[in-house]
C-alpha positions as CSV (number, residue, x, y, z in Angstrom):
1,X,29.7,-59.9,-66.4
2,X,31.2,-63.4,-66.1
3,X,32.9,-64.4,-62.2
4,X,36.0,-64.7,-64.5
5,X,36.1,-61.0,-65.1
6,X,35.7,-60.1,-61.5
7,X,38.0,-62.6,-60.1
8,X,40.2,-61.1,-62.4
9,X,39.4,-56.8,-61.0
10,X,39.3,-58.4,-57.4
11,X,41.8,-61.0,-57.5
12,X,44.4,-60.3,-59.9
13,X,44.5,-63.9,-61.0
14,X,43.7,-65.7,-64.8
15,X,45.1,-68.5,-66.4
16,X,48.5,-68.1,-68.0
17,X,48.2,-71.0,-69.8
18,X,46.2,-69.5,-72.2
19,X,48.6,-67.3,-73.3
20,X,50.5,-70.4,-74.3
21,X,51.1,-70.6,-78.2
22,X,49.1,-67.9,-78.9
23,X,49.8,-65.5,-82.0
24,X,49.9,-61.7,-81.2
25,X,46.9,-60.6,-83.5
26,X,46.8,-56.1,-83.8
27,X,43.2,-55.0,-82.2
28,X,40.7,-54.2,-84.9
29,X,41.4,-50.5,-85.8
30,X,45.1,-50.7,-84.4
31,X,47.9,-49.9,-86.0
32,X,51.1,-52.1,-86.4
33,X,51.6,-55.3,-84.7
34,X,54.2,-57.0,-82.3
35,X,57.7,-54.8,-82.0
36,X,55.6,-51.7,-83.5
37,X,56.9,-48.6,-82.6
38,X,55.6,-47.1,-78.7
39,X,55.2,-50.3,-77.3
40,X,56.4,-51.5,-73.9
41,X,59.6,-53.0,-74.1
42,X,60.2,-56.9,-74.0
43,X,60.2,-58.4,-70.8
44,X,62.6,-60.8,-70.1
45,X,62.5,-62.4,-66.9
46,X,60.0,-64.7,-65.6
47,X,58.6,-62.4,-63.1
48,X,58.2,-59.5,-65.9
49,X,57.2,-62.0,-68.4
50,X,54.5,-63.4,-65.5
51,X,53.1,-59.5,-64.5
52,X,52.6,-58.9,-67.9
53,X,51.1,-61.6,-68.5
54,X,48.6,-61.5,-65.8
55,X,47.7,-58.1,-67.3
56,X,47.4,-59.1,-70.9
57,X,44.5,-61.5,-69.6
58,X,42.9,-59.0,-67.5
59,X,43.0,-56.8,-70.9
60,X,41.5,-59.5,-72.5
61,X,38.9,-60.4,-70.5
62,X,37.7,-56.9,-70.2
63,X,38.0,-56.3,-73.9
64,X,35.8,-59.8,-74.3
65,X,32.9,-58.6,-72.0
66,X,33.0,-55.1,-73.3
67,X,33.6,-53.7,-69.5
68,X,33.5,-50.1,-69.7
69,X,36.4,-49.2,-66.8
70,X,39.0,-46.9,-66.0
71,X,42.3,-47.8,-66.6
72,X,44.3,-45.2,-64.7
73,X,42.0,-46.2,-62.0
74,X,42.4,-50.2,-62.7
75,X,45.9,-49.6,-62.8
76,X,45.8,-47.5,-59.1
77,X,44.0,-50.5,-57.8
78,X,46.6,-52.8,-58.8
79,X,49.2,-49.9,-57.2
80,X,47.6,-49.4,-53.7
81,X,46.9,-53.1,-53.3
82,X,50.5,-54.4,-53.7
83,X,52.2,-51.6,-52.1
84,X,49.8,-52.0,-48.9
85,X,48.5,-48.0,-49.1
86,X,45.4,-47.2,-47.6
87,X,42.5,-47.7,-50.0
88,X,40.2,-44.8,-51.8
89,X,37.0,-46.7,-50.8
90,X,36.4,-49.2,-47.8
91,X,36.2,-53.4,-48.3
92,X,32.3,-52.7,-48.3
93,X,32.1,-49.5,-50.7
94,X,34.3,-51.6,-53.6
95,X,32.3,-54.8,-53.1
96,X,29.0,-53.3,-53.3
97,X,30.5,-50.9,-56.8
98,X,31.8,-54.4,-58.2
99,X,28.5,-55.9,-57.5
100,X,26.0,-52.9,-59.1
101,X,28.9,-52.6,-62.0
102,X,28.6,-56.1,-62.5
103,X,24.6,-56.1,-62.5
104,X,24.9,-53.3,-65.5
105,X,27.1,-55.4,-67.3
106,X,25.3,-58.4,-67.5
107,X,22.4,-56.2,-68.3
108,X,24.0,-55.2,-71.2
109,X,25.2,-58.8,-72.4
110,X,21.5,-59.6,-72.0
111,X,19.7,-57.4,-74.1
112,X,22.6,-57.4,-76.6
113,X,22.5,-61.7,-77.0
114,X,18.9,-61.0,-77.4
115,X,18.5,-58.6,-80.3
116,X,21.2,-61.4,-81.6
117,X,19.1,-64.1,-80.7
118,X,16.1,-62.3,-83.1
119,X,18.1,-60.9,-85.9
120,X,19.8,-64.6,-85.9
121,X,16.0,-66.4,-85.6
122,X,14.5,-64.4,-88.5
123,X,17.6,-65.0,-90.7
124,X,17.9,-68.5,-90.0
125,X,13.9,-68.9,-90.8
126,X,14.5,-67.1,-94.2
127,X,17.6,-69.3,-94.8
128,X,15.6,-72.6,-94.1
129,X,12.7,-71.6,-96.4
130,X,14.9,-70.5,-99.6
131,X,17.3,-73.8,-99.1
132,X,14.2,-75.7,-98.6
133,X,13.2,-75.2,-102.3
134,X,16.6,-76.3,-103.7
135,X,17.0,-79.3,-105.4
136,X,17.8,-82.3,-104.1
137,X,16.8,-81.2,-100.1
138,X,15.1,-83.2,-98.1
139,X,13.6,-82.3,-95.0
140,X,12.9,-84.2,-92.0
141,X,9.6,-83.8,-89.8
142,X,11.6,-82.1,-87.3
143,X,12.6,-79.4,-90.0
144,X,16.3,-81.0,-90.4
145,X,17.6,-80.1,-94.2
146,X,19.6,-82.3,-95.8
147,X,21.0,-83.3,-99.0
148,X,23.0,-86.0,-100.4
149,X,26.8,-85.3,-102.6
150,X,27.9,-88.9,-102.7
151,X,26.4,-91.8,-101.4
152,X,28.1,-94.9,-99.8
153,X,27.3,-98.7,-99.9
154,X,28.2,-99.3,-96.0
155,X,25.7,-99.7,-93.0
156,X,24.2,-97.3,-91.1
157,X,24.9,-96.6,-87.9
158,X,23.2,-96.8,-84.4
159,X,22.9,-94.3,-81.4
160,X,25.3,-96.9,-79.1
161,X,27.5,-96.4,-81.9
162,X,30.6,-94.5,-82.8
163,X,31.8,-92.9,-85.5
164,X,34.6,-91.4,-87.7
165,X,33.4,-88.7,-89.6
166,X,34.8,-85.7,-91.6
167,X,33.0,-82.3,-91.7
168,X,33.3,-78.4,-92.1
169,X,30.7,-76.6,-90.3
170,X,30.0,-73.1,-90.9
171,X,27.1,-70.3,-90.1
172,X,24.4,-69.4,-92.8
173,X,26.8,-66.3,-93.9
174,X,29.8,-68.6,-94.2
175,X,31.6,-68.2,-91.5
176,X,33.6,-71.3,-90.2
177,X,33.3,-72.3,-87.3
178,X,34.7,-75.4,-86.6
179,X,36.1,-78.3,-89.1
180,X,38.1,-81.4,-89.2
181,X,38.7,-81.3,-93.3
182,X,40.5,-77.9,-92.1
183,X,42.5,-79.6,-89.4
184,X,43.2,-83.0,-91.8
185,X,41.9,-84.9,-88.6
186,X,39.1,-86.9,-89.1
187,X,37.0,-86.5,-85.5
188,X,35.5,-89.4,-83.9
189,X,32.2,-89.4,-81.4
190,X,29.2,-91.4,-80.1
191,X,26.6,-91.2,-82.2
192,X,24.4,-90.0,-79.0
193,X,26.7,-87.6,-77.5
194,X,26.4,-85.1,-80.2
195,X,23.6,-82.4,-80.8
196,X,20.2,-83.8,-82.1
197,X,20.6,-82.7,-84.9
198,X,23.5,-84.7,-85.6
199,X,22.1,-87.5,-84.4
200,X,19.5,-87.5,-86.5
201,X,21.4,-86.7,-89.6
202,X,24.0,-90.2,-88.6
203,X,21.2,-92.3,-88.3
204,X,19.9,-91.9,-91.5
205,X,23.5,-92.2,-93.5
206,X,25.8,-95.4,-94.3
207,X,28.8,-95.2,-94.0
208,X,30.8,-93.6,-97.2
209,X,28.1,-90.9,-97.5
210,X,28.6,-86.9,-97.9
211,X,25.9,-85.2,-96.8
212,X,25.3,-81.7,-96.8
213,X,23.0,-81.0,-93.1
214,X,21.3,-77.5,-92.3
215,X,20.5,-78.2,-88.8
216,X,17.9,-75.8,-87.1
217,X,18.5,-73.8,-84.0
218,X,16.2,-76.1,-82.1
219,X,18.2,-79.0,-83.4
220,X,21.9,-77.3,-82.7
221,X,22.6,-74.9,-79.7
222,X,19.4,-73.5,-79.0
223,X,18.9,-69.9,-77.6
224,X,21.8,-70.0,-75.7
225,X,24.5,-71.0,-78.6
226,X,28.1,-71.6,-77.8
227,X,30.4,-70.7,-74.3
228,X,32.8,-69.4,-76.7
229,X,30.9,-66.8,-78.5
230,X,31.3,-68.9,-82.0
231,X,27.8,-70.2,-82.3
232,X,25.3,-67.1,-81.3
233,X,22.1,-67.8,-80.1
234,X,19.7,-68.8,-82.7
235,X,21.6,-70.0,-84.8
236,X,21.1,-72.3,-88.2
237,X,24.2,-74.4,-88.6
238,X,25.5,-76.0,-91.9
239,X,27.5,-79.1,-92.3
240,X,29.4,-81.0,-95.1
241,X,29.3,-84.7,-92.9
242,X,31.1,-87.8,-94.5
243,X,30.7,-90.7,-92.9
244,X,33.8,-92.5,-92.5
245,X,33.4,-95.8,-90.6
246,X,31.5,-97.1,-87.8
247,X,34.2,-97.9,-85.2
248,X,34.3,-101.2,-83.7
């Protein structure tokens, strides 16, 4: 279990900010959305809007690292603690709980990111191997796939460079996971201060080509993937690129 999760048990406090802007999306498996029937009624001022907001994101967070707790219990915690009534377990008891619950929890994350990390390696392997055979692919000598849809006249650039680029990235089942065409914002980087494969892909264009790039794991984010869950470990990564301009 992250520190955020038990900061948020222990202390009671998350980032509100986060809340900010955000759509209210139904649970998969729940039924109705915002206003639906049985639901707590609207707070209004900033102190209810606040407390429920702080337990939205302990909700959250705990739904995010699949904590197995008890809520009536969470929500006794949170009752005994503000109204100052003598605790069900001593300082040392709870820390010591927190500590082995947290151990079994990150147990847990580990063995599950690493069956992810294998079914993710041997599908990305098969997925290199069939798109290697396509026509038109061309791949690198550190396995790097790519293959040209238009091609530009410009120059290439250098790793001291930077550059404007447009892309859609997605995973090898076609899941998006992150493009500027999407958000009509071209996206602008050092060549350098992106992941190798990347890098490697830039050097090689001029500016005005589309590319599409299959970048291995070894070349993207590795084992580990993403912070944010989007890129799993393992993971083959393809890109549309077009290169837009070498900023000056």
């Amino acid at each position: 279990m992250s520190s955020r999760v038990l900061l948020s048990i222990i202390a009671v406090c998350l980032p509100l900010a986060a809340l900010s802007g955000q759509e209210e999306v139904p649970a998969k498996g729940a039924k109705g959305a915002k206003g639906a029937k049985g639901s707590a009624p609207s707070p209004k001022s900033v102190v209810e809007q606040a407390s429920y907001a702080i337990g939205v994101n302990i909700g959250r967070s705990l739904l995010e690292e699949e904590a197995d707790v008890d809520t009536e219990l969470l929500i006794q915690g949170l009752k005994d603690a503000l109204a100052k009534k003598k605790l069900a377990y001593t300082d040392a008891e709870m820390q010591k709980a927190v500590a082995a619950f947290a151990k079994e929890a990150q147990s847990r994350a580990e063995a599950k990111a690493k069956a992810l990390g294998e079914k993710n390696q041997k599908e990305g392997q098969a997925f290199l191997a069939e798109n290697k055979k396509q026509k038109g692919v061309v791949t690198s000598k550190t396995g790097l796939q790519s293959k040209v849809i238009k091609s530009g006249e410009g120059n290439s650039p250098k790793k001291t460079d930077t550059v404007k680029v447009h892309y859609h990235g997605t995973l090898i089942d076609g899941t998006v996971f992150d493009s500027s065409i999407e958000r009509m914002e071209p996206a602008e980087f050092p060549v350098d201060r992106v992941i190798p494969g990347w890098t490697e892909a830039l050097l090689g264009m001029k500016v005005g080509d589309k590319w599409q790039v299959v970048i291995p794991a070894n070349l993207a984010y590795g084992e580990r993937g993403t912070p944010d869950g989007r890129i799993g470990p393992n993971a083959v990564l393809v890109f549309e690129v077009e290169l837009l301009e070498i900023v000056e």
